[in-house]
N, C-alpha and C positions, 0 to 999 in steps of 0.2 A: 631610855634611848641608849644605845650600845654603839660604839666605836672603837674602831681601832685606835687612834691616835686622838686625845682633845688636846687642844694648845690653848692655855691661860694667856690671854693678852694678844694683842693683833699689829704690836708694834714691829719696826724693821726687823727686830728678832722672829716674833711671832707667826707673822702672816706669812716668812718663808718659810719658814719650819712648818708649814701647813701645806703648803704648795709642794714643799719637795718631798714630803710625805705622801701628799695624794699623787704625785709623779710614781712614786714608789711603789702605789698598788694598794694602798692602806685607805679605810674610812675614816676621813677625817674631821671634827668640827674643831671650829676654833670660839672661843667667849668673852665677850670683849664688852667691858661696863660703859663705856666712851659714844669713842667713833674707830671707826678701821682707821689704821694706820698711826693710832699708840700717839704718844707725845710729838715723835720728830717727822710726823706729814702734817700734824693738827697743828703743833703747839712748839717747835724744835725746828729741827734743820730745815725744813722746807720754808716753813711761812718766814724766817730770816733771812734766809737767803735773800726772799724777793723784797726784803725792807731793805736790806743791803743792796740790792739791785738799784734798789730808788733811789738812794742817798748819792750810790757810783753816779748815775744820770744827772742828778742834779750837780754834783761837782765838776762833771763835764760842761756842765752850763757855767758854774762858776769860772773854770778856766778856758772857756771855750776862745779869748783872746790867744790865748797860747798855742792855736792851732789856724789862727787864721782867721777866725772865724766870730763876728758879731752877733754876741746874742745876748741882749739887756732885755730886765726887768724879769727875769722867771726865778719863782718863788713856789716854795713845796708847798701843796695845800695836803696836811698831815691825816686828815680822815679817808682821802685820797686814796694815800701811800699804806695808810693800814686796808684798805678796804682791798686795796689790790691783793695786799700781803693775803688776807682771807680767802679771796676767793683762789688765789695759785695749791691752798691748804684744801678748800674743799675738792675742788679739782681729782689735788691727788689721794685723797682719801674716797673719794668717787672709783677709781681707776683702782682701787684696791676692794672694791665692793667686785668689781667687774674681775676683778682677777681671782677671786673667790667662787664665783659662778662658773668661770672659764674653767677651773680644778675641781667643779664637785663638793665644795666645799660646807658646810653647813654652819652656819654663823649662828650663834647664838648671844644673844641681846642679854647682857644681865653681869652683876656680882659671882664671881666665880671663890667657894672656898673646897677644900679639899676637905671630904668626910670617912675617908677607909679607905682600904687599898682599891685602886682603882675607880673612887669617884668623886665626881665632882655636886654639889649642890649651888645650883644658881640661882639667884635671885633677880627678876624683873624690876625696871624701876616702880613698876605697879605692884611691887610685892609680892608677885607671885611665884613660888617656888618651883623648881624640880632636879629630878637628879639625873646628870647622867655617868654612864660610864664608858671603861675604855681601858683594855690592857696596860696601853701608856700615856702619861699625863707629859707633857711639856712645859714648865713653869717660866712667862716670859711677862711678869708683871715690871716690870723697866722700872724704871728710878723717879724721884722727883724734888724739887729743889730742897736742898737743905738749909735749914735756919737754924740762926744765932740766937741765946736763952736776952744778948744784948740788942737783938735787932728782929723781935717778934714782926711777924707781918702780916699788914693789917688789910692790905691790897688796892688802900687806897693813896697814903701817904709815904708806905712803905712797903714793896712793891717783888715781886719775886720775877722772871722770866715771863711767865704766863703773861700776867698784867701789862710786860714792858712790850708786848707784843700787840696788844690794843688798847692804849689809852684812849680817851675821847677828845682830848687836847694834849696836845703840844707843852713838853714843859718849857718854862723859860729855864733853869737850872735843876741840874741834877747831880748826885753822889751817887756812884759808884763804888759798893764795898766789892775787891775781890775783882784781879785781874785774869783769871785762867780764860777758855773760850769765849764763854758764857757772856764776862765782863766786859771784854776789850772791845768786843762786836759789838755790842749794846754803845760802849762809852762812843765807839767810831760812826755809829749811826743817828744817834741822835746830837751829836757834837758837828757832824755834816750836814744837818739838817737847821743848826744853829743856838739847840740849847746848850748852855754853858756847863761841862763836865768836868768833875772832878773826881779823880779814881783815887784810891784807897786800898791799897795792898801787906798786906802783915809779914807777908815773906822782903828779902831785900829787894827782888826785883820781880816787876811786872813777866807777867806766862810765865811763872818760877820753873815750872817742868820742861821750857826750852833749852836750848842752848843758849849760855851766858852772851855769847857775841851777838844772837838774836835779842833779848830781852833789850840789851843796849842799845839797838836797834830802833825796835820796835816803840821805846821811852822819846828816841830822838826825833823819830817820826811823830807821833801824838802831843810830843811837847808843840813843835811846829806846827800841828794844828790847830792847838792853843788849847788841849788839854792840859790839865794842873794833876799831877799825880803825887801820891805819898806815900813811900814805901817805908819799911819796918813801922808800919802806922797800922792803930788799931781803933775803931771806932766801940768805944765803951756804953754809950748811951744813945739813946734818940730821941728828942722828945720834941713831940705830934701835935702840942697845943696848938700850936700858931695857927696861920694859912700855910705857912710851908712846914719844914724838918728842920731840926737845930742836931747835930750831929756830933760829941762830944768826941775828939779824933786825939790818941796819944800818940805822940809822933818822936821821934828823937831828938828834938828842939824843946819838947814840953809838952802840956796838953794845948790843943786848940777848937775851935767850936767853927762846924762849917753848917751854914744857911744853904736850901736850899727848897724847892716845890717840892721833890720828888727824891729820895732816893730806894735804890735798886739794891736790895741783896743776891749778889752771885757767887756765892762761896760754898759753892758744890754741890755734889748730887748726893743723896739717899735713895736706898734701896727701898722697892715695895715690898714689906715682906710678911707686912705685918696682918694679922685679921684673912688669913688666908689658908688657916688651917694644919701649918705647919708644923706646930707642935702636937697636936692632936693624931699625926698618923708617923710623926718623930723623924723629921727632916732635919738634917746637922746643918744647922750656923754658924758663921763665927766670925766676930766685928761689923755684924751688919747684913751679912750676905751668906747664900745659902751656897755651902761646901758641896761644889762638883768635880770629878774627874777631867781626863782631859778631853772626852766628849762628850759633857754635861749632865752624866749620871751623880744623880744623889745616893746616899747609902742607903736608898730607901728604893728597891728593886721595880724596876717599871716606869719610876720617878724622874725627870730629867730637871734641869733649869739653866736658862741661857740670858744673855743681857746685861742689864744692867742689875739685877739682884745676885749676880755674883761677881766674884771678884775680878774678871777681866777689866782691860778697860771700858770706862763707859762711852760707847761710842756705838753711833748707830750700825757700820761698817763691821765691827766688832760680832753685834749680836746676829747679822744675819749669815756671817758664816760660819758661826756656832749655834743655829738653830738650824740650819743647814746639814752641820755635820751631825747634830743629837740623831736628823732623822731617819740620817743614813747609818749610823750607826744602830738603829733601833733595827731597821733593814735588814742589815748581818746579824743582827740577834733572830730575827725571825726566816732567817736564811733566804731572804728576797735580793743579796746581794751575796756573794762570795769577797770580797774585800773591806776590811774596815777603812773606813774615811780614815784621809790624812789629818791631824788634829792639826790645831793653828799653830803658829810662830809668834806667841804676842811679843818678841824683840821685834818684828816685821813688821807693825802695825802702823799707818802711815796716821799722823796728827796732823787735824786742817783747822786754822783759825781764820776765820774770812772778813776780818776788818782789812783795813788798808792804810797800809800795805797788807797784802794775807802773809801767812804764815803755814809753813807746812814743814814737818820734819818727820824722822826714820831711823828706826837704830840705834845705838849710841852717839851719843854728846862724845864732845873731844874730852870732857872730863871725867864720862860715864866709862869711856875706855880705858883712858889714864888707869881710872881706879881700877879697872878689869885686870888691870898686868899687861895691856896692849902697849908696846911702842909705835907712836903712831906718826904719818904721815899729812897732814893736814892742808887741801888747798882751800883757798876761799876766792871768786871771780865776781866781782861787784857788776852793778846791772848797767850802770853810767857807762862801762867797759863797750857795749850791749849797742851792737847794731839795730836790733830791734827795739829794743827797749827806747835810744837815743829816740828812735821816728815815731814809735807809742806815744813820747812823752812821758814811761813810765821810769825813770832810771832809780828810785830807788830801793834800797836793797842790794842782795848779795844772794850766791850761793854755795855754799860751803861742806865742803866735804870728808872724812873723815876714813881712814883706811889702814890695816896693818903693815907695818913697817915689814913684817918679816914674809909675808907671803902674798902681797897685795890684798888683801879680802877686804869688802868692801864694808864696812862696818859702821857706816850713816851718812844720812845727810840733813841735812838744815837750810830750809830757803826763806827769804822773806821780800817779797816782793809784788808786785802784779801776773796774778793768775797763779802764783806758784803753786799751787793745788792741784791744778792741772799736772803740772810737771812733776810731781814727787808720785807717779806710778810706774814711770820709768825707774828707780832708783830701786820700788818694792820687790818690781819683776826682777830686776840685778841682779838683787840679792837675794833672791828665790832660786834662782839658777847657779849660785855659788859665784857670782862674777867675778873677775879683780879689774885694779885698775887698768889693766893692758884690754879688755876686750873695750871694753868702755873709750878708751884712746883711739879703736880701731873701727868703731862703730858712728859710722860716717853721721852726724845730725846734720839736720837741713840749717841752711844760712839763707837769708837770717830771720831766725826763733829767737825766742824766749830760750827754749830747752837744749839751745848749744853754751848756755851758764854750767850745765854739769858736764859736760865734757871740758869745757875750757878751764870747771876748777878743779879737774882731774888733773888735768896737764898742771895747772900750779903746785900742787901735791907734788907733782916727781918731777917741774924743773923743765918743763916742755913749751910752756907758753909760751903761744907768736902772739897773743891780740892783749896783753896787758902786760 
């Protein structure tokens, strides 16, 4: 079987990098051992979201007095809230069957490894083999959770992503190793739901890769929820005997032992890279991840790889428009296009954490600039500030801003608040257009939003603010 293009993996990298391939004019199949739509429609962004969605609903029950409004006795029924989560996942990995038929696409079912230039050998889960080929391969085999040599997991008492997204029951308590996305969501979701969370962080502060004025933030929030968090804390041991975990956690105070049914390791992704043929036809690695150009050519001609198995960020947003640009740049190599694709900006890349308060940021940190050589300009406009925000009921948080002293360039922002996810694709476009702070100043936002926080902490920046 002969192709112009095959794409390994069918995740948000993948199945666009197939789509805008077969737009392009190219024969395309994509192979995928799963389901369409990779980790983050099946097992990732999507099916959390809508656990997160449940938890929001129910906390609006819990404060539903604060609006006026009498509502006793509702209570999460947990197989429920996962069952829903499931089906919002099949849904969308349905809808990417469909958008593979809509493109011509040929989907092939199986184990994909790489056997010589130009081909692929698949495997059925029925064992049965075949090979095909294709000028160019796409490599979008994504990541999957990484594990501690102290925190094996066993899927039942100790517990990775996947698991934490269908339990069969409801824990009463849980440990959370590892606050990046991954954890905080997880700790804010099931902590809203009522099991008793406690996080564990090795770095000093929780979402370490945020801004320091967010992490503090986001600590003062979850503490208020009545999570227990422990930072420059590291969980050494675990041990499974019981009915629950025993957690052996060395902390800056000493070692301590935390009990609990359940704990969650969320201390990052790995790359799939492995068992895939890679060394066999000599694709360059290196810490993990397979070495690509800046339009996801490997040194291995024909070869691409985008996603999570290389080194950009891991983020689903990430890989689809870098499977995106692999296949347009495969395009102008076959002269189906006269222009090469613009490669990305990963300083641009927008970060969304959707606990709650979410978390969204862009850019450099006020400290990432400091160290840059930037003199910088710095507003920050809190949500309490916040006409809208005041009548949401959502006032906490902030949004803060970061800018060059010497030419205005807009050089990040940091929000943490309700919805701010929403709002940090304003700040992306900005800075894709070269903004500075003056147009920003000039660019009338509606009253009253949420998204008049970043013009109002512009104005704090340079000294302009009427509403704080």
């Amino acid at each position: 079987m002969a192709y112009d293009v095959i794409v390994l993996g069918s995740g948000p990298g993948g199945y666009p990098a197939a789509i805008r391939a077969s737009q392009l004019g190219f024969k395309v199949a994509i192979v995928e051992k799963e389901s369409l739509g990779g980790v983050c429609l099946n097992w990732g962004c999507i099916p959390t979201k809508a656990l997160l969605k449940s938890a929001q609903v129910y906390e609006y029950f819990k404060h539903s007095s604060d609006y006026g409004i009498n509502s006793t006795g509702a209570q999460p029924e947990f197989g429920n809230v996962v069952k829903r989560s499931r089906g919002v996942a099949d849904k969308m990995s349905k809808g990417v069957q469909f958008l593979m038929r809509k493109n011509k696409i040929d989907v092939i079912m199986g184990t994909g490894v790489l056997k010589g230039k130009g081909q692929l050998e698949v495997t059925a889960a029925d064992g049965k083999k075949q090979t095909v080929e294709a000028k160019y391969i796409i490599i979008a085999t994504g990541g999957r959770a990484r594990t501690l040599p102290s925190l094996p997991v066993d899927g039942k008492k100790v517990i990775a992503y996947r698991e934490a997204m269908s339990l069969p029951t409801q824990p009463k308590s849980m440990v959370v190793v590892g606050s990046g996305a991954i954890g905080v969501e997880f700790a804010y979701f099931y902590n809203s739901l009522g099991t008793k969370v406690t996080v564990v962080e090795f770095l000093p502060r929780i979402v370490p890769i945020e801004d320091e004025d967010i992490s503090k933030e986001l600590e003062k929030q979850f503490k208020k929820q009545g999570i227990e968090i422990y930072t420059n804390s590291e969980v050494t041991s675990v041990d499974t005997g019981g009915n629950g975990i025993k957690a052996k956690v060395k902390t800056p105070n000493g070692e301590i032992v935390l009990e609990a049914d359940i704990l969650l390791s969320a201390v990052g992704v790995s790359a799939n890279i492995e068992n895939i043929g890679l060394e066999q036809v000599g694709v360059k690695t290196e810490k993990g991840k397979i070495v690509v150009d800046k339009f996801g050519a490997t040194n291995v001609p024909g070869l691409y790889a985008i996603g999570d198995c290389t080194p950009g960020q891991a983020l689903a947003h990430v890989a689809s428009k870098e499977g995106i640009v692999a296949a347009e740049h495969i395009a102008f190599a076959e002269k189906k296009t006269q222009h090469q694709p613009q490669p990305l900006d990963y300083n641009n890349i927008p970060g969304c954490t959707y606990c709650s308060p979410e978390i969204a940021s862009v850019g450099f940190t006020e400290k990432a600039a400091k160290d840059a050589g930037y003199e910088v300009k710095v507003g920050k406009f809190p949500f309490i500030a916040s006409g809208k925000a005041s009548a949401a009921g959502a006032t906490e948080g902030f949004v803060k801003v970061v800018f060059d002293a010497r030419y205005g360039e807009f050089l990040g922002a940091h929000m943490i608040g309700s919805n701010v996810t929403e709002l940090i694709a304003e700040v992306v476009t900005a800075r894709t257009l070269e903004t500075t702070y003056h147009e920003i100043l000039n660019a009338v936002h509606p009253h009253p939003t949420m998204s008049e926080a970043v013009k109002e902490a512009t104005a704090v920046a340079y000294g302009e603010a009427t509403d704080i």
